[in-house]
Residue frames as qw, qx, qy, qz and C-alpha x, y, z in Angstrom:
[[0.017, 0.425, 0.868, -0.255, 63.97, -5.31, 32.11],
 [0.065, -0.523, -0.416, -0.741, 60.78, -3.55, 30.67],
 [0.250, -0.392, 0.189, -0.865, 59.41, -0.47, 32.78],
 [0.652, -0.366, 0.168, -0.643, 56.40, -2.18, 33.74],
 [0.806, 0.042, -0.576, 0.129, 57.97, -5.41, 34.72],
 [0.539, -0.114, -0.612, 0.567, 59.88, -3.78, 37.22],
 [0.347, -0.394, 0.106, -0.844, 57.19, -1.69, 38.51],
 [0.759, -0.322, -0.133, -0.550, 55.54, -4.71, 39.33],
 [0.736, 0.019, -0.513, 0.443, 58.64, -6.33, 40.81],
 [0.127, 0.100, -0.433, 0.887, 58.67, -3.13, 43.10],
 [0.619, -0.446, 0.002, -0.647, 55.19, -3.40, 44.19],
 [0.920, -0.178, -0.335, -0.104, 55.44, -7.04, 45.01],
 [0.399, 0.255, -0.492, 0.731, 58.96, -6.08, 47.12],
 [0.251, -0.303, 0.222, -0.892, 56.61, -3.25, 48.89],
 [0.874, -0.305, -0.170, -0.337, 53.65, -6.15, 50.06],
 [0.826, -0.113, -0.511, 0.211, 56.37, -8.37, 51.25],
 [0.403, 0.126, -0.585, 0.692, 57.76, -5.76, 53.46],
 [0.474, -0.440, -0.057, -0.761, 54.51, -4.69, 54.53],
 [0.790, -0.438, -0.220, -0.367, 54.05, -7.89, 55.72],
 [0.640, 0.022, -0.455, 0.619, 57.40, -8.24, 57.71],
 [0.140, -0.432, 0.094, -0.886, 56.83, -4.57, 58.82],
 [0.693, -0.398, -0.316, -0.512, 53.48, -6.57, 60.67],
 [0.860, -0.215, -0.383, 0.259, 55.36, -9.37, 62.63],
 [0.496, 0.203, -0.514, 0.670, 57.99, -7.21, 64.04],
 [0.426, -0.577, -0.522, 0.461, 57.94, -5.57, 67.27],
 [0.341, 0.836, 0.192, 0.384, 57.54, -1.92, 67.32],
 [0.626, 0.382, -0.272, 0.622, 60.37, 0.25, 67.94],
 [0.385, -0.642, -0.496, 0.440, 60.84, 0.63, 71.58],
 [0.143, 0.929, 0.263, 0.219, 60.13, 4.58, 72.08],
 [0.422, 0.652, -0.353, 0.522, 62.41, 7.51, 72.60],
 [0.487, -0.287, -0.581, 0.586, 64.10, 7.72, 76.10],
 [0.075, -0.833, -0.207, -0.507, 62.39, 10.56, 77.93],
 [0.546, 0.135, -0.372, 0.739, 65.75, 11.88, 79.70],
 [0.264, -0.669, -0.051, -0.693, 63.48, 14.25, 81.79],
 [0.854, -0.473, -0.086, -0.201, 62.07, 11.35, 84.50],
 [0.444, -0.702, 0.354, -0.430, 63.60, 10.95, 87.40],
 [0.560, -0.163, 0.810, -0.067, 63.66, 6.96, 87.74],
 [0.580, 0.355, -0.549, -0.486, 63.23, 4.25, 84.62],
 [0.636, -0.321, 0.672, -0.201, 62.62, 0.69, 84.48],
 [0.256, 0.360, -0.608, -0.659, 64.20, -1.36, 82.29],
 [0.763, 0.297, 0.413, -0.400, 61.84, -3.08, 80.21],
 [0.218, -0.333, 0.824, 0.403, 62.35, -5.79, 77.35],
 [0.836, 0.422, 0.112, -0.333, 60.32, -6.98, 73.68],
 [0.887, 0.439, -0.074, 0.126, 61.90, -9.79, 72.00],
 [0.728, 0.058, -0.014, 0.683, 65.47, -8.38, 71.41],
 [0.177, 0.650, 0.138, 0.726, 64.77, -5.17, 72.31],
 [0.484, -0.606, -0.479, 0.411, 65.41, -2.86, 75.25],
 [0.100, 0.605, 0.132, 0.779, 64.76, 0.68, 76.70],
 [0.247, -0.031, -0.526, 0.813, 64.69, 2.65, 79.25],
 [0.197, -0.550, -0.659, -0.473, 61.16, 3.17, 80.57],
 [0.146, -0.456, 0.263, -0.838, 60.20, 6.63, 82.58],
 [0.168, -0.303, -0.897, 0.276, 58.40, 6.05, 85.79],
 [0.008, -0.610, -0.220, -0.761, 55.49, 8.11, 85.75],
 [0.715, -0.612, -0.063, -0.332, 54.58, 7.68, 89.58],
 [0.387, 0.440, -0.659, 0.472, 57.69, 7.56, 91.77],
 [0.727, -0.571, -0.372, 0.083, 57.47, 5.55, 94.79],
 [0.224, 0.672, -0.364, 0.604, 59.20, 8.75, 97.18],
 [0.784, -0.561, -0.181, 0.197, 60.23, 8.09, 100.85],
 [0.007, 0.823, -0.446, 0.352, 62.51, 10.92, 102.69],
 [0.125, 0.360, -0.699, 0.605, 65.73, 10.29, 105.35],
 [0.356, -0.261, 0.456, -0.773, 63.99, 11.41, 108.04],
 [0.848, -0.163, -0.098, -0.494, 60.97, 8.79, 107.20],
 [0.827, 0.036, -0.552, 0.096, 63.91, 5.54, 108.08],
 [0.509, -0.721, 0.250, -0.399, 64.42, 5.38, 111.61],
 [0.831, -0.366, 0.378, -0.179, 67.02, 3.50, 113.54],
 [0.915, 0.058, 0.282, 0.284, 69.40, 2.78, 110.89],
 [0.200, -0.900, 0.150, 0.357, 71.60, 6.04, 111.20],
 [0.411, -0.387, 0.602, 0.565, 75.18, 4.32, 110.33],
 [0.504, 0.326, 0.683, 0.416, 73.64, 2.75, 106.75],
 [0.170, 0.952, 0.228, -0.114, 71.65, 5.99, 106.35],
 [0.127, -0.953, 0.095, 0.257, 75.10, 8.16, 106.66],
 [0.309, -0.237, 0.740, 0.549, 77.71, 5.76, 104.69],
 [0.462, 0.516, 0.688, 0.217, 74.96, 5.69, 101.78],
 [0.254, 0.922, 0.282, -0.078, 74.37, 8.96, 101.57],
 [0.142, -0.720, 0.527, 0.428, 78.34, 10.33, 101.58],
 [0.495, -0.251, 0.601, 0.575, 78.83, 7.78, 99.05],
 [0.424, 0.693, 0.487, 0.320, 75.90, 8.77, 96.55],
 [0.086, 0.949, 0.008, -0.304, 77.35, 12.76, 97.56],
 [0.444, -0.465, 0.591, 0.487, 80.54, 11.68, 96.19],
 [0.442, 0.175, 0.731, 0.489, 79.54, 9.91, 92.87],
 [0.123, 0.867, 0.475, -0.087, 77.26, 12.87, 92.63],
 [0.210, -0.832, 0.305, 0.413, 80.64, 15.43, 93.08],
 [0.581, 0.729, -0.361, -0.026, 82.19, 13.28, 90.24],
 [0.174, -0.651, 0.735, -0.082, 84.56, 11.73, 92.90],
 [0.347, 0.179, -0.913, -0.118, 85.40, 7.86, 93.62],
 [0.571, -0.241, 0.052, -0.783, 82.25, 5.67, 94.90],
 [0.101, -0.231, 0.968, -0.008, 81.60, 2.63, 95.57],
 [0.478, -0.216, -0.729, -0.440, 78.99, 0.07, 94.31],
 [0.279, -0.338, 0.690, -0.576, 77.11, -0.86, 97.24],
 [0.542, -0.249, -0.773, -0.215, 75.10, -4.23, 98.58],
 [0.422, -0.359, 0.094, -0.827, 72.90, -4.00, 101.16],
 [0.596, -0.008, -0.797, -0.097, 72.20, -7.41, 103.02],
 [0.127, 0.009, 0.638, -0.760, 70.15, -8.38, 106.35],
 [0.185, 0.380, 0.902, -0.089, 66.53, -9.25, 107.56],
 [0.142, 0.552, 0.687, 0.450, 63.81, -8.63, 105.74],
 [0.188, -0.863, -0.344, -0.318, 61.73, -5.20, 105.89],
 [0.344, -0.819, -0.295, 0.353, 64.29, -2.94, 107.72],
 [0.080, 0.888, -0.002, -0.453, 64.87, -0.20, 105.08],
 [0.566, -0.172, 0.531, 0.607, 67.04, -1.50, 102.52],
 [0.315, 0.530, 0.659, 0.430, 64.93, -0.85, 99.52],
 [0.153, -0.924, -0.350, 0.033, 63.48, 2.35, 101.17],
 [0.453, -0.682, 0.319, 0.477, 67.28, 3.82, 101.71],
 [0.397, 0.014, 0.547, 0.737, 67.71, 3.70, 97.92],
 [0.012, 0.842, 0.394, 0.368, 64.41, 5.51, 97.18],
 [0.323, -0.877, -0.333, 0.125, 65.19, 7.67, 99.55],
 [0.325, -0.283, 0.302, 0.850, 68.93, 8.76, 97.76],
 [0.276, 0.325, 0.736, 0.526, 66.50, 9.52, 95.11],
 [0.243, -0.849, -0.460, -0.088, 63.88, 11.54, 96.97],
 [0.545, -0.681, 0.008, 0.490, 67.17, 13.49, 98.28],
 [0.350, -0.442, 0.458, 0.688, 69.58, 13.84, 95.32],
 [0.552, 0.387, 0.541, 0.503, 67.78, 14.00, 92.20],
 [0.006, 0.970, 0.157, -0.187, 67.84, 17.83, 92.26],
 [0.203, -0.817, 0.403, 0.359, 71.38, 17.30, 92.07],
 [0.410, 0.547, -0.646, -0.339, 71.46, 14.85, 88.85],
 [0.080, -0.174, 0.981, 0.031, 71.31, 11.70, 90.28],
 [0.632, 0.247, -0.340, -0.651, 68.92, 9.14, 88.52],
 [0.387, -0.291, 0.861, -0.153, 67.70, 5.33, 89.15],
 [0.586, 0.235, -0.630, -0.452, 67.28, 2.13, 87.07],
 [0.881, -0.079, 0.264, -0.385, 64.87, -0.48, 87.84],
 [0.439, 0.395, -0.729, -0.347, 66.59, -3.44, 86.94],
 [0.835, -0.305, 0.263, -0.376, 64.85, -7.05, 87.87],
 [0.634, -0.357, 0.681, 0.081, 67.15, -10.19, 88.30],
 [0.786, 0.236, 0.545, 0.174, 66.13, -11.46, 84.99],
 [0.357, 0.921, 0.093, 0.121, 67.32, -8.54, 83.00],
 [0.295, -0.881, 0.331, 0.166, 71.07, -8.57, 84.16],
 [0.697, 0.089, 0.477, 0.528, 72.35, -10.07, 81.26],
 [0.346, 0.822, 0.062, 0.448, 71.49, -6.14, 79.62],
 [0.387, -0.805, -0.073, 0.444, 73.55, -4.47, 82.02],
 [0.538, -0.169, 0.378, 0.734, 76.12, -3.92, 79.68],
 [0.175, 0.484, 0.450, 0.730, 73.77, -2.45, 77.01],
 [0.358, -0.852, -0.368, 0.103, 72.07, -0.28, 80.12],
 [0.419, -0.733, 0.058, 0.532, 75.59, 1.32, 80.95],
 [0.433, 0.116, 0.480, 0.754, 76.36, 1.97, 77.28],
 [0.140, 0.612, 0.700, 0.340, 73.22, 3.69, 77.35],
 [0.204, -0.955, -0.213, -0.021, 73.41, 6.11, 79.60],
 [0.629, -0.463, -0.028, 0.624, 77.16, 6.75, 79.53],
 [0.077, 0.279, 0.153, 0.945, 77.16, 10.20, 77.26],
 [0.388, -0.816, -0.339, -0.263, 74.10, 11.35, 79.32],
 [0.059, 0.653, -0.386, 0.649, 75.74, 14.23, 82.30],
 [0.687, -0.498, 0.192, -0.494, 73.23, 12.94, 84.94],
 [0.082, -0.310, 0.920, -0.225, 74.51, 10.12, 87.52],
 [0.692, -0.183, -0.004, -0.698, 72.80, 6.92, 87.89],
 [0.305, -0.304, 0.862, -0.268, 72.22, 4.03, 90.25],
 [0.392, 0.116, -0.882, -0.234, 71.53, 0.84, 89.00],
 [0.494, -0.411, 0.527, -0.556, 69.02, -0.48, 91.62],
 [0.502, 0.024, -0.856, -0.124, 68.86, -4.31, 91.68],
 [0.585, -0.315, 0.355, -0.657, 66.15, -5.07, 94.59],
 [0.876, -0.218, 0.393, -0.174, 65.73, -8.70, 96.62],
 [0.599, 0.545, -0.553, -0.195, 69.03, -10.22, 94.56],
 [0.616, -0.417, 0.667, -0.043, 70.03, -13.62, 94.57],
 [0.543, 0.458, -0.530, -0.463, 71.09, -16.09, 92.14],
 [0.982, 0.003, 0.188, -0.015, 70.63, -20.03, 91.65],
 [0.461, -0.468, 0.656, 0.371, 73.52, -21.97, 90.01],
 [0.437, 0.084, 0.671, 0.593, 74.51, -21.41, 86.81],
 [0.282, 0.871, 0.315, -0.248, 71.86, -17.96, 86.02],
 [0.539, 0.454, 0.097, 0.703, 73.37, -15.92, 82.90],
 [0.032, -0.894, -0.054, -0.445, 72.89, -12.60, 85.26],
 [0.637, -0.721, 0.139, 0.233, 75.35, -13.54, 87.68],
 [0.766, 0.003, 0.241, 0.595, 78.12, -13.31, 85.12],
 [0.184, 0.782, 0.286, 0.522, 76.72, -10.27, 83.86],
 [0.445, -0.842, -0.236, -0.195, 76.97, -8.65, 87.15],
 [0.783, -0.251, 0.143, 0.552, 80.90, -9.82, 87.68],
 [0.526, 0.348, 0.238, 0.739, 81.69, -8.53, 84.45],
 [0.183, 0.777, 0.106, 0.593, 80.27, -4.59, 85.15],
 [0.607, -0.791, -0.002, 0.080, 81.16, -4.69, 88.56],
 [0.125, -0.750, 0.628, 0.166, 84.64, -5.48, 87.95],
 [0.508, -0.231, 0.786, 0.268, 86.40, -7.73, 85.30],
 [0.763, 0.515, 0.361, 0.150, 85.36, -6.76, 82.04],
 [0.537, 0.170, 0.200, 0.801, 88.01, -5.53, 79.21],
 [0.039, -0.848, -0.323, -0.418, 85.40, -2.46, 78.92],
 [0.115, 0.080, -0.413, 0.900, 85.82, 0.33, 81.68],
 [0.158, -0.636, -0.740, 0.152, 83.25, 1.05, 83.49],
 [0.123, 0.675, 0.306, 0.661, 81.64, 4.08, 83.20],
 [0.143, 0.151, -0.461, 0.863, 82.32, 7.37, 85.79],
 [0.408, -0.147, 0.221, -0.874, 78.27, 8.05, 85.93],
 [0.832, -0.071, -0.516, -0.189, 77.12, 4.19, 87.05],
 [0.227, -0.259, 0.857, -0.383, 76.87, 2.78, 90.17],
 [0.584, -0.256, -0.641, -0.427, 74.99, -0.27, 91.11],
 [0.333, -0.201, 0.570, -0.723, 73.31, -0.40, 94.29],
 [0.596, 0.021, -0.748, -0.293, 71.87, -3.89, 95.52],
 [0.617, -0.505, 0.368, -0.478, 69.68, -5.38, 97.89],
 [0.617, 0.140, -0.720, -0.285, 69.54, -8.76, 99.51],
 [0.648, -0.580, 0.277, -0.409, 69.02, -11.25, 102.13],
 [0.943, -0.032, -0.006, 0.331, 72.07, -13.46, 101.15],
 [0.517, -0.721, 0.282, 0.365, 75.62, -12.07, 102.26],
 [0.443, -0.159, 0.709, 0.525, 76.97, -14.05, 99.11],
 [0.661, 0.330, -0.129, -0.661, 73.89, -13.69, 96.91],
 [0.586, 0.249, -0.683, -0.357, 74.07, -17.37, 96.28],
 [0.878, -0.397, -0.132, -0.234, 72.72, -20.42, 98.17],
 [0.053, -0.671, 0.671, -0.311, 75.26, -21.79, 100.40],
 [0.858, -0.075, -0.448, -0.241, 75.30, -25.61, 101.00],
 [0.726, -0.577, 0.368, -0.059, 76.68, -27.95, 104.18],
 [0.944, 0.147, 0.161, 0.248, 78.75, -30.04, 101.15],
 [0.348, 0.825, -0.219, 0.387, 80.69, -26.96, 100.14],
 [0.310, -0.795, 0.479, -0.207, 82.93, -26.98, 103.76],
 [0.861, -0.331, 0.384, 0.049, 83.90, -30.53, 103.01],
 [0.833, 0.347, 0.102, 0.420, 86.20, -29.11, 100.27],
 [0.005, -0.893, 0.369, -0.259, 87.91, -26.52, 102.49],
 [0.742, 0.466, -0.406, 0.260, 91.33, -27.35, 103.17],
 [0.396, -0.882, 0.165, -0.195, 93.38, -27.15, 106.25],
 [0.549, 0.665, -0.435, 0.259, 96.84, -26.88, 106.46],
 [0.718, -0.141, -0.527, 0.432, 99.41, -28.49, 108.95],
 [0.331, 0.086, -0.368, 0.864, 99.77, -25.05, 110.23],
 [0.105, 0.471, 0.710, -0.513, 96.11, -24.64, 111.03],
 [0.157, 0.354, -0.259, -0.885, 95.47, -22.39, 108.31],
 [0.450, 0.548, 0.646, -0.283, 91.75, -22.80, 106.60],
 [0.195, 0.386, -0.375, -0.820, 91.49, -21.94, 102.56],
 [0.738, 0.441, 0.271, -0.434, 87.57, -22.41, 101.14],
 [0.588, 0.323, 0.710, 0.214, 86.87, -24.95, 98.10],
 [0.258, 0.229, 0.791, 0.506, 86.53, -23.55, 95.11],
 [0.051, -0.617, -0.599, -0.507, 82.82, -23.04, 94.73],
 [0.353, -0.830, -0.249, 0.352, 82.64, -21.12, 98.47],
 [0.293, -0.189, 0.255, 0.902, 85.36, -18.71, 96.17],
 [0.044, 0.309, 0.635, 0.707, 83.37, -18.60, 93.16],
 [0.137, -0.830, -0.513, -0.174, 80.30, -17.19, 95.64],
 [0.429, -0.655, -0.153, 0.603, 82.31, -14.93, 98.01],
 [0.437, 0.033, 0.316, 0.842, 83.82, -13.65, 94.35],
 [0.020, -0.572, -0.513, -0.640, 80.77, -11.77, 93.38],
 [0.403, -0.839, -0.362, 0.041, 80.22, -9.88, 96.78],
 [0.565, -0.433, 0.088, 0.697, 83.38, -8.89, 97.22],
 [0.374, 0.493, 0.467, 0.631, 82.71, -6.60, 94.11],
 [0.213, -0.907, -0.095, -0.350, 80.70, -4.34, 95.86],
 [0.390, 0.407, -0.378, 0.735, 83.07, -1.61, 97.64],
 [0.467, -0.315, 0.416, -0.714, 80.33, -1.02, 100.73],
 [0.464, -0.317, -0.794, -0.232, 78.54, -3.80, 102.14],
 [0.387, -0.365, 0.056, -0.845, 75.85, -2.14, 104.18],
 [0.206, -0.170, -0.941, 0.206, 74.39, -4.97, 106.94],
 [0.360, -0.366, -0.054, -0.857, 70.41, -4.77, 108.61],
 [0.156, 0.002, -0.887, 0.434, 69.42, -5.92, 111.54],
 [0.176, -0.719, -0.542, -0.399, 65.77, -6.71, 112.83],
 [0.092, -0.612, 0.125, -0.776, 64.72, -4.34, 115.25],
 [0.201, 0.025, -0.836, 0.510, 64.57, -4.09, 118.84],
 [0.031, -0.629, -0.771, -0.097, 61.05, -4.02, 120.49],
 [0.021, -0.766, -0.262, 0.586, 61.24, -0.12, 121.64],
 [0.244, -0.188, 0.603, 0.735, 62.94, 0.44, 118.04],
 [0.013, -0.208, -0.897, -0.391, 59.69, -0.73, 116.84],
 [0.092, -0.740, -0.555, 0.368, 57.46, 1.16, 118.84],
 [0.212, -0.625, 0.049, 0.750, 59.38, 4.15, 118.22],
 [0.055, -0.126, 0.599, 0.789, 58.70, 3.68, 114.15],
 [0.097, -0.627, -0.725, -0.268, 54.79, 2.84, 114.37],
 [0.180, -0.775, -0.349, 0.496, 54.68, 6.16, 116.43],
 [0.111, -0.430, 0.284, 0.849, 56.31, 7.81, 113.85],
 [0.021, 0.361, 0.778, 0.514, 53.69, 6.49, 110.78],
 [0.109, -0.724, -0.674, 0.096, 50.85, 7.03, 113.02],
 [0.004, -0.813, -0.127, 0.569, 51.89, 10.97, 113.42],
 [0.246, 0.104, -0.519, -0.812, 52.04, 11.09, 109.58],
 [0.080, -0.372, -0.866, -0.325, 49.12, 9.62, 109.23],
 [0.096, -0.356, -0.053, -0.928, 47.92, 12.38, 111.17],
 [0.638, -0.489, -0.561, -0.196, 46.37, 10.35, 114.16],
 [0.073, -0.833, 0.258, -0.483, 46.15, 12.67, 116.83],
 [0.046, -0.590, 0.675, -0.440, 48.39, 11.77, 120.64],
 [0.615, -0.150, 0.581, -0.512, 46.07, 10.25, 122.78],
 [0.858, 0.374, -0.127, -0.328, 45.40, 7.49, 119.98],
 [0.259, 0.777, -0.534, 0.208, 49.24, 7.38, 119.45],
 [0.232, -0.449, 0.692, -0.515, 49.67, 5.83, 123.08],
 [0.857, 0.029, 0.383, -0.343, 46.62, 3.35, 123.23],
 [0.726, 0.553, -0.310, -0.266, 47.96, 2.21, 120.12],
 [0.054, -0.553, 0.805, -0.208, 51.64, 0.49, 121.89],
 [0.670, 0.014, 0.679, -0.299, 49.41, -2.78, 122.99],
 [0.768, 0.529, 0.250, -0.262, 47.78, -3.29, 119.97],
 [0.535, 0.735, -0.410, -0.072, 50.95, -2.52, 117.68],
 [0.001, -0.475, 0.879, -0.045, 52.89, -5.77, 119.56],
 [0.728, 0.239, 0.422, -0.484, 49.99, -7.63, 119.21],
 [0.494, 0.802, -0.128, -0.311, 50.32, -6.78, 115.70],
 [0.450, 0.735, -0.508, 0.007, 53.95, -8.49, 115.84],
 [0.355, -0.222, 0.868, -0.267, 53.40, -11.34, 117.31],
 [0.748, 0.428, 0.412, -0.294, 50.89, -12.34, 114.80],
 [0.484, 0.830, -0.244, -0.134, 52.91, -11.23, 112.04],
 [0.965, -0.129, 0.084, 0.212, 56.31, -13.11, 113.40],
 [0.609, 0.342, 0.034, 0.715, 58.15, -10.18, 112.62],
 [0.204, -0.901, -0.063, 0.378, 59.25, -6.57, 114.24],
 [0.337, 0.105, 0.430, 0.831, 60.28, -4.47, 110.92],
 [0.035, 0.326, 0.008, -0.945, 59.71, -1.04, 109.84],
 [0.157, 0.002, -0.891, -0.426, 57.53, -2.96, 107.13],
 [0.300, -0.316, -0.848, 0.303, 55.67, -4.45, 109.36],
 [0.197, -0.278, -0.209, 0.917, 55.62, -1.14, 111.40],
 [0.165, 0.130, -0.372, -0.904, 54.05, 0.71, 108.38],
 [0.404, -0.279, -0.825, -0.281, 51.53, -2.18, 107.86],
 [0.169, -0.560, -0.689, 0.427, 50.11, -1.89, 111.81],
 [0.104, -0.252, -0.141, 0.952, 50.10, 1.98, 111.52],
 [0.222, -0.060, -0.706, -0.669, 47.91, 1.79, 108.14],
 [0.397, -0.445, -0.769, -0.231, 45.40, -0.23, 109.62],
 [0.398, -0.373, -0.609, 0.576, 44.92, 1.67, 112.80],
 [0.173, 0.140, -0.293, -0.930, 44.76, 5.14, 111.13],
 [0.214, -0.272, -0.708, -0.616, 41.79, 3.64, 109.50],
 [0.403, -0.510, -0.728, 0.216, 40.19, 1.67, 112.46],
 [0.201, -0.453, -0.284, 0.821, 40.37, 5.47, 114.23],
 [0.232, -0.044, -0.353, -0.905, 39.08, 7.10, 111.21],
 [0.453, -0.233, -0.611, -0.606, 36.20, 4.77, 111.29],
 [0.391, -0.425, -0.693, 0.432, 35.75, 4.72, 114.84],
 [0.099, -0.950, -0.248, -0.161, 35.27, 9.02, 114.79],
 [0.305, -0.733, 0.208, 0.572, 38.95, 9.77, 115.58],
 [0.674, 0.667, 0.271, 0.165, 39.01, 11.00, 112.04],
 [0.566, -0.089, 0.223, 0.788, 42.24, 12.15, 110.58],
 [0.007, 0.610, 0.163, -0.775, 42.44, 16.00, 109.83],
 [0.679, 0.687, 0.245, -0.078, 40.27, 16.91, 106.74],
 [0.054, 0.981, -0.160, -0.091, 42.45, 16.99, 103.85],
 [0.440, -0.598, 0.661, 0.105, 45.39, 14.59, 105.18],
 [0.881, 0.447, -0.145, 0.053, 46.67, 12.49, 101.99],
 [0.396, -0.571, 0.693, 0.193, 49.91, 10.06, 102.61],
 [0.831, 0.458, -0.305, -0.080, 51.05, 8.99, 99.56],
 [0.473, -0.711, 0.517, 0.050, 53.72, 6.47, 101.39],
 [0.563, 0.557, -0.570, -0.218, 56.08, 4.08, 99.34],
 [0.479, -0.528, 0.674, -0.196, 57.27, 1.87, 102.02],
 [0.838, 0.284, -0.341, -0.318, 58.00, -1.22, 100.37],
 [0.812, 0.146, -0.504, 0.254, 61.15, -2.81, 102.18],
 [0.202, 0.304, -0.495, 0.789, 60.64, -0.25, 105.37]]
């Protein structure tokens, strides 16, 4: 082929990948192994691990009233943190009393000591697998965090979730947990037709259908299951008294406040730390803008999302 034929066969290559070069997605960026927390994040066929740059932080001390969960979470993240054996963990119970907040808050505790957390949302747990490949040569630990799970029938992330919990040929990696919330026991709906294929034997003995296996199978994975309960009404007092002195609203407020803050939860239809956080907020203000002004200065930056 003459020179300048195939000069102009190798421009006309170079336009056509220019314009492929256009359509594609660009290449998701490097991981910046510094940050603390990540969330994963998906273009097309592509995923990566995306820093948070603004960590939602909430201490211990800030979850009241749910001691036991507080003290079996936290030995097992010291363990997987020591290198020892851990357990996944699910988290299940009513709504707003600390679940979510009790995983920020392993975070707001232990990441001094290596330990790291991954956003992952419900529709993204078909990458799990390429998530724990990712980080398994990295030193630091890190907890999956899956937050309000539950699955319909037949989703492609509930198989995903079997398989890295337990039952794929792989191994799981030593520096991977997954730590899950919910407000199903099973994570899956639960019907009245499903109990009319348990069995019962001549000797009285009861063995579930099938599909009441196939849901129980995917809880049973996790090695803790962590229960929450709503709160009692002094429980509840006792946590809007605790917002209101961070918020930095002095005593005598504090007290007047006890009427108003069951008021508050009786409109609402709920008594949760949530909740709790929500009355405190608005009072603080009302007091600011009444002249009981919070000390110059005071800034709560407060995360409370599921406390």
């Amino acid at each position: 082929m003459p020179a300048a034929d195939l000069i102009r066969l190798v421009g006309r290559a170079e336009r056509v990948l220019a314009q492929l070069e256009a359509w594609l997605p660009p290449a998701p960026p490097p991981i910046d192994w510094t940050a603390h927390a990540f969330r994963w994040r998906r273009r097309g066929n592509q995923g990566w691990l995306e820093p948070v740059q603004h960590i939602a932080r909430i201490e211990l001390d800030d979850l009241q009233h749910i001691d036991r969960q507080k003290e079996i979470i936290d030995r097992n993240t010291r363990q997987f943190l020591a290198g020892r054996p851990a357990n996944n963990v699910l988290m299940t119970g009513a709504r707003g009393t600390g679940k979510s907040s009790l995983v920020k808050a392993m975070l707001a505790a232990h990441a001094p000591a290596g330990l790291r957390l991954i956003e992952v949302d419900k529709g993204d747990l078909s990458d799990l697998q390429e998530i724990v490949d990712q980080v398994a040569p990295r030193p630091e630990r890190f907890v999956v965090f899956c937050d309000d799970l539950s699955f319909e029938e037949g989703e492609a992330g509930y198989k995903a979730l079997k398989s890295v919990l337990d039952g794929s040929i792989a191994a799981s990696t030593d520096n991977v947990l997954i730590y899950a919330t919910s407000n199903r026991r099973h994570l899956m709906p639960e019907y009245m037709s499903e109990n009319l294929s348990t069995k019962h034997q001549t000797d009285g003995e009861i063995h579930p259908g099938e599909t009441v296996e196939e849901k129980i199978s995917l809880s049973e994975r996790f090695g803790l299951w962590l229960s929450f309960y709503p709160f009692k009404q002094d429980d509840y007092l006792d946590i809007v008294e605790h917002w209101l002195r961070d918020l930095g609203v002095p005593d005598a407020s504090i007290s007047a406040a006890r009427h108003a803050a069951l008021q508050w939860t009786i409109e609402r239809g709920s008594r949760s730390g949530r909740v709790a956080w929500q009355f405190a907020k608005d009072w603080a203000a009302r007091q600011a803008a009444a002249g009981d002004a919070l000390p110059a200065g005071h800034v709560t930056v407060n995360p409370v999302a599921d406390y």
